[in-house]
LUMMAR-111814 format. One line per 8 residues: number of its first residue (from 0); for each residue z, x negated, y of N, C-alpha, C. Coordinates in pm, whole numbers, plus 32768, in hexadecimal, padded with zeros to 4 digits. Each point is the difference from the previous one (the first is absolute). Layout:
N
NUM = Z X Y Z X Y Z X Y  ...
This chain:
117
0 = CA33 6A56 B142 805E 7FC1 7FA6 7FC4 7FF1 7F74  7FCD 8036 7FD5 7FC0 8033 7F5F 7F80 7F9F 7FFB  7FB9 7FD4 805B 7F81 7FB1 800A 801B 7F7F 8023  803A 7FCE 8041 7FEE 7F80 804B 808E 7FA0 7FC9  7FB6 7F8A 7FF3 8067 7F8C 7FE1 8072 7FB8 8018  7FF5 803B 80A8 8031 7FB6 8056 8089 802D 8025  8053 7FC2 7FF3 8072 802A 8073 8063 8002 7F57  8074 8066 8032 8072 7FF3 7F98 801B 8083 7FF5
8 = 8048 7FFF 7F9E 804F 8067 7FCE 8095 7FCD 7FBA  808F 8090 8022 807D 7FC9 7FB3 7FF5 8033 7F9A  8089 7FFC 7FB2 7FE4 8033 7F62 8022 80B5 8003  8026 802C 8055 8008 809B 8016 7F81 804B 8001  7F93 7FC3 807B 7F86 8014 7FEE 7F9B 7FEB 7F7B  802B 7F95 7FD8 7FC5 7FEC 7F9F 802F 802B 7F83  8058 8045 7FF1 8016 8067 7F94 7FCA 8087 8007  8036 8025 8079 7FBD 807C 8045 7F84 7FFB 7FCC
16 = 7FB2 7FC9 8053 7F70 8018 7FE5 7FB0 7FE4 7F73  8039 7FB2 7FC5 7FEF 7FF3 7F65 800A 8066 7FFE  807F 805B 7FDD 802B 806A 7FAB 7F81 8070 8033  7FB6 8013 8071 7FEF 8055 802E 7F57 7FD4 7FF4  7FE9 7F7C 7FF1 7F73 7FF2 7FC5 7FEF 8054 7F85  8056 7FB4 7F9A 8009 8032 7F61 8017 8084 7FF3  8028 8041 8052 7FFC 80CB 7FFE 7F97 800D 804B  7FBD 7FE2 8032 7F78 801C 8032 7F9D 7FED 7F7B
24 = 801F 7F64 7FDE 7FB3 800D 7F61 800F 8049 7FAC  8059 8043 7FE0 8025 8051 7F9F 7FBF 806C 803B  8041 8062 8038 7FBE 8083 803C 7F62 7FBF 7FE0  7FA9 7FCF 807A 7F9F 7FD8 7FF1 7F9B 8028 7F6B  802E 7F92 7FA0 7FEE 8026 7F85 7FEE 804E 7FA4  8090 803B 803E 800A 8084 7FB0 7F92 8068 801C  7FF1 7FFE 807C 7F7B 8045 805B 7F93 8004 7FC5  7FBF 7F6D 7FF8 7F99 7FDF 7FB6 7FDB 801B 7F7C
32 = 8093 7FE5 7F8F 7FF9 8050 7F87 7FDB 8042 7FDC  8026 8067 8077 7FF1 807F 7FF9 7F82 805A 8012  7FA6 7FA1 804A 7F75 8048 8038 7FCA 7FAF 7FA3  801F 7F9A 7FBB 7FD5 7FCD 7FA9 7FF5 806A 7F5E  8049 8039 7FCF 7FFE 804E 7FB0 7FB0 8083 8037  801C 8023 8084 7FAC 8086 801E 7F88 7FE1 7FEE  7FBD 7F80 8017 7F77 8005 800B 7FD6 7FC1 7F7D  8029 8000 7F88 8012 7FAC 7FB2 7F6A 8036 7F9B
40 = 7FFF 8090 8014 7F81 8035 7FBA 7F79 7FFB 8032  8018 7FE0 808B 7F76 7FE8 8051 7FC9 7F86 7FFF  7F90 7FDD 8048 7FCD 7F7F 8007 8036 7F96 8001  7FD1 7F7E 7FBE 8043 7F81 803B 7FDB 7FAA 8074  7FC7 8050 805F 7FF0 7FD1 8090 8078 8033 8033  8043 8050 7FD4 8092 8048 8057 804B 7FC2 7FBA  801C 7FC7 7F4C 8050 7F8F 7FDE 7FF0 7F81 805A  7FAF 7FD4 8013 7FD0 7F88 8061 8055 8005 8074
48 = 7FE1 8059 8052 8030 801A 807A 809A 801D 8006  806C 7FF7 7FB9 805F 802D 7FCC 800C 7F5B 7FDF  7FF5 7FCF 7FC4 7FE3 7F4D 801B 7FF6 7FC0 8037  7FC3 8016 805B 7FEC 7FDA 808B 8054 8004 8052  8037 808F 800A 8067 8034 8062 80B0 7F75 7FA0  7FF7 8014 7F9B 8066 7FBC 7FC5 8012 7F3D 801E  7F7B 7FF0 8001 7FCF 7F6A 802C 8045 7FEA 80AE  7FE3 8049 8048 800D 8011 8076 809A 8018 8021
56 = 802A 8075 7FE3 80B0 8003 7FCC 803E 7F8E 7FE3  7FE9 7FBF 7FC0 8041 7F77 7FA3 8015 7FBA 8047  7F63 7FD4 8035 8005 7F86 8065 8055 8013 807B  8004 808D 804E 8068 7FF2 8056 8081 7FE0 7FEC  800D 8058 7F8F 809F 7FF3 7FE1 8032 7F73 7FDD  7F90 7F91 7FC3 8022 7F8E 7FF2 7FF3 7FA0 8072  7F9C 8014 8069 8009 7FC4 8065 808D 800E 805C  8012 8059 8038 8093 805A 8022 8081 7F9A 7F9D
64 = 7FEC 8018 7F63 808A 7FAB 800C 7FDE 7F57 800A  7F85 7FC9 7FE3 8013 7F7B 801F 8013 7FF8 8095  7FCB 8021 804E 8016 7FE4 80C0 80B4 803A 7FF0  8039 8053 7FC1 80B1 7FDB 806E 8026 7FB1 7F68  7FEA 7FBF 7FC4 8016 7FA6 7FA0 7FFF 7F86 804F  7F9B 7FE4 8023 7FE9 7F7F 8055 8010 8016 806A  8028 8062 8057 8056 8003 805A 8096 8009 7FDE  8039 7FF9 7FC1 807B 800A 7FB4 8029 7F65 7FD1
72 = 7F8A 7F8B 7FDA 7FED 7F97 7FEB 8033 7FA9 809E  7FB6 8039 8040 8011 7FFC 80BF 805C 7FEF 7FF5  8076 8050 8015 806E 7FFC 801F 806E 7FB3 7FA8  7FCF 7FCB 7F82 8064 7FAB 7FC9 7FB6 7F74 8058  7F92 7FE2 8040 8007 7F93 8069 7F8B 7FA3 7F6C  7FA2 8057 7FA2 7FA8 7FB9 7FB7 7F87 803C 7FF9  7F97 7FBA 7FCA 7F70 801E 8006 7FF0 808A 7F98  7FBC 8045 8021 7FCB 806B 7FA2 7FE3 7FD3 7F77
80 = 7FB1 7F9C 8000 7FBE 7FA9 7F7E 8086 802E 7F98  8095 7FEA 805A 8069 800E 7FA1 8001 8059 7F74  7F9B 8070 8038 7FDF 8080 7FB2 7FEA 7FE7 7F68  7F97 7F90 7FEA 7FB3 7FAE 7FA0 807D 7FF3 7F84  8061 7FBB 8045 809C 8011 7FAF 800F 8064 7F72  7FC6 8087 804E 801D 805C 7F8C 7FDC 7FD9 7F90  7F6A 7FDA 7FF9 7FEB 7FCD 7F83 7FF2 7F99 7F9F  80AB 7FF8 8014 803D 7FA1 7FC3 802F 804F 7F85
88 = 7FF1 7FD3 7FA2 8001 802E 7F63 8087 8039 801A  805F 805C 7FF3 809F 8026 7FC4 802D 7FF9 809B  8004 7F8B 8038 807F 7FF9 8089 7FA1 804E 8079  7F7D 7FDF 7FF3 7FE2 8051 8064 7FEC 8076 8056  8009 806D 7FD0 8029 805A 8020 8080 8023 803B  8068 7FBC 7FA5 8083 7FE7 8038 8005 7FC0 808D  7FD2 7F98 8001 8010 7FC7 8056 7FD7 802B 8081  7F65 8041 7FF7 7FE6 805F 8083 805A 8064 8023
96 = 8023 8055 7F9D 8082 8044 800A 803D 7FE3 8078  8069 7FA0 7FC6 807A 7FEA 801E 7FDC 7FA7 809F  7F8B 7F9F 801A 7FE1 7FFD 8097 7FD8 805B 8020  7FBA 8045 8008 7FDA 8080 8031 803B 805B 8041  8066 803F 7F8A 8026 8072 7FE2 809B 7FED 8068  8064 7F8D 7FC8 8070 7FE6 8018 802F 7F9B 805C  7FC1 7F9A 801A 8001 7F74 8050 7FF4 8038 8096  807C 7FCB 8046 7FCA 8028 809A 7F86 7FA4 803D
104 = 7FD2 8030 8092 7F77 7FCF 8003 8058 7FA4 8070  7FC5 7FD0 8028 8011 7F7A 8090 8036 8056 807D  807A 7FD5 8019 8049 8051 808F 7F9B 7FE9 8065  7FEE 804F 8081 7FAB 7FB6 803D 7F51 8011 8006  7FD3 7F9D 805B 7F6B 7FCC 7FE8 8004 7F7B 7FA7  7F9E 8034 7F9A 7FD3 7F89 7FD3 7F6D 7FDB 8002  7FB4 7FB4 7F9D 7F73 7FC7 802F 7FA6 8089 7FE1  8025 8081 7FD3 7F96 805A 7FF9 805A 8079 8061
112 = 802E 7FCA 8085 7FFF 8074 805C 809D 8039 7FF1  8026 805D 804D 8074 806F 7FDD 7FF5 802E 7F9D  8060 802C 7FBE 8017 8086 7FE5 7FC2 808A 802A  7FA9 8048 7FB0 7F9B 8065 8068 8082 809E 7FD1  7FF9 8008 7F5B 8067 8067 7FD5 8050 7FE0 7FAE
């Protein structure tokens, strides 16, 4: 679910798992902070690596919410591209929102498959 493009998601799931990405980021973080200050007097090959580990973190956590984003796109019955939307100066954000978040998705099969959750 967290990797792949394909298929759909409703808006239950897709709150769910938001909420539960973004507490993974957090904890996460906080984690890192934290060994981040422990090691803070030692080398900067262990700052590095602590960078690394954070680079790596990120990207999942951002991959994860764009795939049920655009699976979430799925199910309102439109292209992922829709995503692009956000950055629309002021409305966009809103606007992903409120399809996203609140808009039911397509009863049914539509052109990207069932309903998977």
């Amino acid at each position: 679910m967290l990797f792949s493009f394909k298929g759909r998601i409703g808006r239950l799931t897709y709150w769910g798992v938001s909420f539960a990405l973004l507490a993974v980021e957090f904890v996460g973080f906080f984690i890192l902070d934290t060994m981040d200050k422990a090691i803070s007097g030692s080398q900067s090959g262990s700052r590095d690596f602590i960078f690394l580990l954070l680079l790596i973190f990120t990207g999942f956590i951002f991959w994860s919410l764009l795939a049920i984003s655009v699976k979430r796109w799925h199910d309102r019955d439109k292209s992922g591209w829709w995503m692009l939307v956000g950055f629309i100066p002021i409305i966009g954000g809103w606007w992903v929102t409120i399809e996203l978040g609140f808009m039911k998705g397509t009863e049914g099969i539509n052109q990207y498959g069932e309903r998977a959750y």
